[in-house]
C-alpha positions as CSV (number, residue, x, y, z in Angstrom):
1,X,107.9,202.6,115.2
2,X,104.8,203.8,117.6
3,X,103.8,205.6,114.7
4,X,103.9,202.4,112.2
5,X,102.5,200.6,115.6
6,X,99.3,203.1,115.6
7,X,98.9,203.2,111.9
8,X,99.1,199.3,112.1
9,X,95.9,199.2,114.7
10,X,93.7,201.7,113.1
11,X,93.9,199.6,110.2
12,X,93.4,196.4,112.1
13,X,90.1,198.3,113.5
14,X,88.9,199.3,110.0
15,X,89.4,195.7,109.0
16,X,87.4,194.3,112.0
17,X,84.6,196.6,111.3
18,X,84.2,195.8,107.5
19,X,84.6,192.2,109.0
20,X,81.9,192.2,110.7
21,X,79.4,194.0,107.9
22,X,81.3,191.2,104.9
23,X,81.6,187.8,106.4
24,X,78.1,188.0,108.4
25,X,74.9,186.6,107.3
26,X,73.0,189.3,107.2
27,X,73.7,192.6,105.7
28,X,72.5,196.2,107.3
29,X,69.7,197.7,106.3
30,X,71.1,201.1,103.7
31,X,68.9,204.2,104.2
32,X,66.6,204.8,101.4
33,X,67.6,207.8,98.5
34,X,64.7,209.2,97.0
35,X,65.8,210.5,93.3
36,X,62.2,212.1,92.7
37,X,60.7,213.2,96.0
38,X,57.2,214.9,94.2
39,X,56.8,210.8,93.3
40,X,57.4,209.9,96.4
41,X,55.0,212.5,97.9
42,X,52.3,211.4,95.4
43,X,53.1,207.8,96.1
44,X,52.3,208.7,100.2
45,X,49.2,210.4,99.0
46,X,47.8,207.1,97.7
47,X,49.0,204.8,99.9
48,X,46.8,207.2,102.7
49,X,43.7,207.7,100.4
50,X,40.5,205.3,100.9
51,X,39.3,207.2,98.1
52,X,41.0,204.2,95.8
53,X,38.6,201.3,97.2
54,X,34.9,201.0,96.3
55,X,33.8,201.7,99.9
56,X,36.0,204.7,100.4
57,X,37.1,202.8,103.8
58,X,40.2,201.3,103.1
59,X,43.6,202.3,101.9
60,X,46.6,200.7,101.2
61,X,47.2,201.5,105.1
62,X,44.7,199.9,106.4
63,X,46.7,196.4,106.0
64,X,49.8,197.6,106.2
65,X,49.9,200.0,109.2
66,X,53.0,202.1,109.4
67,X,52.2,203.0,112.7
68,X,52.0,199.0,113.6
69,X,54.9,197.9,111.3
70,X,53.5,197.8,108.0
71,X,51.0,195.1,108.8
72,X,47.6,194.7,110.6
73,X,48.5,192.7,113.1
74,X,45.6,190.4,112.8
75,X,45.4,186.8,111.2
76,X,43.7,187.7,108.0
77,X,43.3,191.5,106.6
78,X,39.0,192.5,106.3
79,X,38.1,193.9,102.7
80,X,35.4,194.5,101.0
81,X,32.0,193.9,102.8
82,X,34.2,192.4,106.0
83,X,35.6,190.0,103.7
84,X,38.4,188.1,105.9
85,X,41.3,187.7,103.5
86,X,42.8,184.3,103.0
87,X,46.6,185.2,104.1
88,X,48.1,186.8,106.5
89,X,49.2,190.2,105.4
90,X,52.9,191.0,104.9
91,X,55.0,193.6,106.2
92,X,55.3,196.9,103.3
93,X,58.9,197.7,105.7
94,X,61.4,196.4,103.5
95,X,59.5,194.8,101.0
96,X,61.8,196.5,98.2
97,X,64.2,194.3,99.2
98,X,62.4,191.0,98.4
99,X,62.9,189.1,95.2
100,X,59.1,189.0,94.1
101,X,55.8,190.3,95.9
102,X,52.7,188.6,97.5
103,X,54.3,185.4,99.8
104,X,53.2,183.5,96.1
105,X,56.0,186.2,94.2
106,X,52.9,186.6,91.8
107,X,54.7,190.3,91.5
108,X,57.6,191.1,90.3
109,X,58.0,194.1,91.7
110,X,56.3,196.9,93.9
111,X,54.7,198.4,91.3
112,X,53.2,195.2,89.8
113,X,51.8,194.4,93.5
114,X,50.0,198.0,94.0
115,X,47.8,197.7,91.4
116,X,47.0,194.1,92.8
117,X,44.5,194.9,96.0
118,X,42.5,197.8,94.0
119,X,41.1,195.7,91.7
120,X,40.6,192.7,94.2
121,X,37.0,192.7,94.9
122,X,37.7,191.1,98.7
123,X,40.2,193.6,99.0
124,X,39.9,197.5,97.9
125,X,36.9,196.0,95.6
126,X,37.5,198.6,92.9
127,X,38.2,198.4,89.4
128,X,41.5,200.0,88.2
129,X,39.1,202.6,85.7
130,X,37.2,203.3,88.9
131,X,40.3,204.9,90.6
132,X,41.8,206.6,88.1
133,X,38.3,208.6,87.3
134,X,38.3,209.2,91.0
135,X,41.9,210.7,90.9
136,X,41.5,212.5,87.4
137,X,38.5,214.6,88.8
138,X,40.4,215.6,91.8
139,X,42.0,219.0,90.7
140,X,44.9,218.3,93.5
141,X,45.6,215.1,92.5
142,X,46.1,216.3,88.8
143,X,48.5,218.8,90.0
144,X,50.5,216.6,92.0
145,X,50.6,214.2,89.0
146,X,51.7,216.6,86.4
147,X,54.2,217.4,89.3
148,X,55.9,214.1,89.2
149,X,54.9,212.9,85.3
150,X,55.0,216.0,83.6
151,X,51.3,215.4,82.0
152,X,47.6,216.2,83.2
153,X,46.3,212.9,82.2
154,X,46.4,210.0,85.5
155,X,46.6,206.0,84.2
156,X,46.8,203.2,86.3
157,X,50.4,203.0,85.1
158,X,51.8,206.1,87.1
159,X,49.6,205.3,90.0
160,X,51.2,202.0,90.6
161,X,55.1,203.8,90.0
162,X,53.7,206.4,92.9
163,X,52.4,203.9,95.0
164,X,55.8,202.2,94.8
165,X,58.5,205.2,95.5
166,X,57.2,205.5,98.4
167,X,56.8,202.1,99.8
168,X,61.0,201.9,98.5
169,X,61.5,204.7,100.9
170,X,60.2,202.7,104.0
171,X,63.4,201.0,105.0
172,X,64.5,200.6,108.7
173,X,67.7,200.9,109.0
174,X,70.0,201.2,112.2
175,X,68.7,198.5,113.9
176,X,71.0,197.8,117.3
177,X,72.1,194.6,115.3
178,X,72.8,196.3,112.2
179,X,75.0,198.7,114.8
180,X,76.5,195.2,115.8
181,X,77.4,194.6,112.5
182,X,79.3,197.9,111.7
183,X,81.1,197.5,115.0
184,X,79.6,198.8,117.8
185,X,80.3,195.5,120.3
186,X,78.2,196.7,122.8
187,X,75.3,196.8,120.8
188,X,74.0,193.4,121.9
189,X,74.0,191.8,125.4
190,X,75.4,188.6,125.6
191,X,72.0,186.8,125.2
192,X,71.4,188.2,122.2
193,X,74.7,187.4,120.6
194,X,73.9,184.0,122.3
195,X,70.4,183.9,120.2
196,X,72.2,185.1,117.0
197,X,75.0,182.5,117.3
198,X,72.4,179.9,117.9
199,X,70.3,181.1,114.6
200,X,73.3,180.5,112.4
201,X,74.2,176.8,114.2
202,X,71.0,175.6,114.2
203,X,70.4,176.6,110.3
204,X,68.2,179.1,110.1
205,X,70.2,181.6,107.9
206,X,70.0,179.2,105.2
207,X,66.6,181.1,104.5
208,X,67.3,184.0,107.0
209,X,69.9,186.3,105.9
210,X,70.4,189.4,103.7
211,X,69.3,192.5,104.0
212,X,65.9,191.8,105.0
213,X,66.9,188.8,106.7
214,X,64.7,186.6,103.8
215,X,62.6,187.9,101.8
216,X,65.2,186.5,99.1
217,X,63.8,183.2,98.2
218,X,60.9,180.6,98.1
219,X,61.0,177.7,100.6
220,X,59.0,174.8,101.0
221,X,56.7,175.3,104.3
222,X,57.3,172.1,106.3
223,X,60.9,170.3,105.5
224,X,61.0,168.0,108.4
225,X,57.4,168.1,109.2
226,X,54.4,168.7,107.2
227,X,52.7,171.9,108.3
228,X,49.0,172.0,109.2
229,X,47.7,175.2,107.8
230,X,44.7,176.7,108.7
231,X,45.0,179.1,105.2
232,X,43.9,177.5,101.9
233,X,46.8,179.1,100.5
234,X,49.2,176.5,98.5
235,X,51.8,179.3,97.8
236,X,53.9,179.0,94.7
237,X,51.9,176.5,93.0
238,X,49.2,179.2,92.2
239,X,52.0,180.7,89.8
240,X,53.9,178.2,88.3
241,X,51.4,175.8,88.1
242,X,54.0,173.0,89.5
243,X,53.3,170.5,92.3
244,X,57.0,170.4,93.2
245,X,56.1,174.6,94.2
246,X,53.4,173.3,96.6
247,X,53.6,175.0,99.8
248,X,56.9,176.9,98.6
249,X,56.1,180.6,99.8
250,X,58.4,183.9,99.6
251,X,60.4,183.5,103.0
252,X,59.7,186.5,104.9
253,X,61.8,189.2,106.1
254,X,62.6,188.9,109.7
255,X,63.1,192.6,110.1
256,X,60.9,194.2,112.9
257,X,59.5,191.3,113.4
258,X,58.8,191.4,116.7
259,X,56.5,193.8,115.4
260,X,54.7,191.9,112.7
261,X,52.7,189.4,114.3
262,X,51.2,187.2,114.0
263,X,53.4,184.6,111.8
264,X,53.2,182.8,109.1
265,X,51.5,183.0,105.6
266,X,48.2,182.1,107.7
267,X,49.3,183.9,110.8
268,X,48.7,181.1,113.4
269,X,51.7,181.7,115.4
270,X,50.4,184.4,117.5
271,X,54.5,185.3,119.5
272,X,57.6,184.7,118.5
273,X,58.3,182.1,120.9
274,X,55.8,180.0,119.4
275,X,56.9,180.3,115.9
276,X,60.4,179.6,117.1
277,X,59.5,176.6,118.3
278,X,57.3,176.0,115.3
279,X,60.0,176.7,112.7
280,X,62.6,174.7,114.4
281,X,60.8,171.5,114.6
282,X,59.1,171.8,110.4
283,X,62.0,173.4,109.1
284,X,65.2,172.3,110.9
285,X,64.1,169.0,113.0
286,X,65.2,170.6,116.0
287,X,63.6,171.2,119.4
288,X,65.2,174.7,121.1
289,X,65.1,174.5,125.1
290,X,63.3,177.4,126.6
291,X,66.3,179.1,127.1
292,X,67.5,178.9,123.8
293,X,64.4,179.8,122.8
294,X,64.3,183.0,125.1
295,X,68.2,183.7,123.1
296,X,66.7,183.5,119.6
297,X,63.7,185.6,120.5
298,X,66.1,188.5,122.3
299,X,68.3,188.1,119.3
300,X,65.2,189.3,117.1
301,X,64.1,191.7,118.6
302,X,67.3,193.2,117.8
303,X,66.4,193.7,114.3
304,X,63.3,196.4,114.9
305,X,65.4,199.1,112.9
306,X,64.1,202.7,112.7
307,X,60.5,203.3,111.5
308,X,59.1,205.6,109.0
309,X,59.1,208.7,110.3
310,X,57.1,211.4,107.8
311,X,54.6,214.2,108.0
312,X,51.2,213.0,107.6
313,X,49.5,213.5,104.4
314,X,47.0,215.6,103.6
315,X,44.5,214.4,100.9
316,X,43.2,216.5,98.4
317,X,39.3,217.6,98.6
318,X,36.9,215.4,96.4
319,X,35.6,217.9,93.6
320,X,31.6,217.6,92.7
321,X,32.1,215.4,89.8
322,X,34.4,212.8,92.2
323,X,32.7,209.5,92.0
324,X,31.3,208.4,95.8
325,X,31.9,205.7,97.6
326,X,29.5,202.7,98.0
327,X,29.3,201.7,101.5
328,X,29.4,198.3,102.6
329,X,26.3,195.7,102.2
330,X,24.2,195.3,105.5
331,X,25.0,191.5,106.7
């Protein structure tokens, strides 16, 4: 009978834990799996190297920091000859999970986004021919591509499905909420289980929840309320061409984002608190006390997961036939 008794509990505890990770929300973050890691290490290479914008000053890290949570932490990203970018940039942690790339979805994928700032002359400023005749006369580049492709010759195509691998390895799991979720109880204080209970009353994980905690949909920006942006950006409209998709953008991921400010597609909420508040008054119609405010805040701060942790690439030498850059015009 204890033994039936015992048996009995340890499945009751197995049930609670699955519980827990099923009937929630929001998922846990899985740790990446990296099938070819000689992509991947290519892919790191380029997201590090300058060498594929027309200055040879920015890379793809320069906007999305992975020592600053995959974003610059300023309103607008600076491109090309200090060009200040119309949207704020978005987090690269997590992005595989979203449904489209850019906050419009004009991506489909990772791969369709990389090539996207290289060729944008306020951005990287380059021309997609540009970088791959910068690549193909670096002799270590070639080897590292004929590593991961089999083949000496570089396209735009395999720098793009590089680029990508990577960025699908930077995933943060083990978050102390995602610890919540797989049953460690004392993961949260009671504020922030206060905060989290208070995000699913009040509505938010209508847009919030998965994996990334959004990143999963397109919303309308201003339900209750219109928003006043200070971004020309109109969102989904740009794609689709429909005036029922104005002001729809991607609903971000709320992972790390205590990390990623500031908020919003034009980054005018410059703390969480304030884009609490903002959100809860456009989107829901509600107005959260300062203490529940405080409770939704400590609840998200719960969701800064583990950050990419890798060796620092080192970049192959330029060879004497490597196209140089061309500085920035004098303003």
């Amino acid at each position: 009978m204890k033994l039936c008794i015992f048996a009995a509990s340890l499945l009751l505890a197995g049930t609670s834990v699955a519980w827990a990770a099923v009937n929630e929300p929001i998922k846990p973050v899985a740790v990446a799996k990296v099938a070819n890691p000689a992509l991947v290490e290519l892919g790191k290479k380029l997201f590090f190297d300058p060498r594929l914008s027309k200055s040879g000053f920015i890379s793809c890290n320069s906007c999305h920091n992975l020592s600053m949570g995959g974003t610059d932490n300023i309103k607008t990203s600076i491109g090309h000859n200090w060009n200040e970018g119309p949207i704020n940039a978005p987090t690269v942690l997590n992005s595989s999970l979203n449904l489209a790339q850019f906050w419009d979805g004009r991506a489909k994928d990772l791969q369709a986004q990389a090539g996207g700032p290289i060729a944008n002359p306020g951005e990287m400023g380059f021309t997609h021919a540009l970088a791959v005749d910068v690549l193909q006369s670096i002799p270590g580049y070639v080897a590292d591509f004929k590593k991961a492709f089999g083949k000496d010759k570089v396209t735009i195509e395999e720098v793009t499905k590089a680029i990508a691998a990577f960025e699908e390895t930077l995933v943060t799991p083990n978050s102390r909420f995602d610890k919540w979720l797989k049953g460690d109880k004392k993961a949260l204080a009671p504020n922030e289980l206060a905060g989290y209970q208070l995000f699913k009353d009040s509505g938010c994980v209508a847009c919030h929840n998965g994996a990334a905690v959004g990143g999963n949909s397109f919303q309308k920006m201003g339900v209750v309320e219109a928003y006043k942006a200070s971004s020309p950006a109109e969102g989904r409209i740009s794609v689709t061409g429909k005036d029922a998709d104005r002001f729809n953008f991607k609903v971000p991921t709320l992972r790390n984002v205590e990390m990623t400010y500031p908020y919003f597609h034009d980054g005018a909420a410059n703390t969480l608190k304030e884009a609490v508040e903002t959100m809860g008054r456009i989107q829901l119609g509600k107005k959260f006390t300062d203490d529940e405010n405080s409770k939704v805040v400590a609840f998200l701060k719960t969701l800064t997961g583990d950050q990419p942790n890798f060796k620092l690439p080192i970049l192959p030498p330029s060879s004497d036939s490597t196209p140089r850059p061309q500085p920035f015009a004098k303003k």
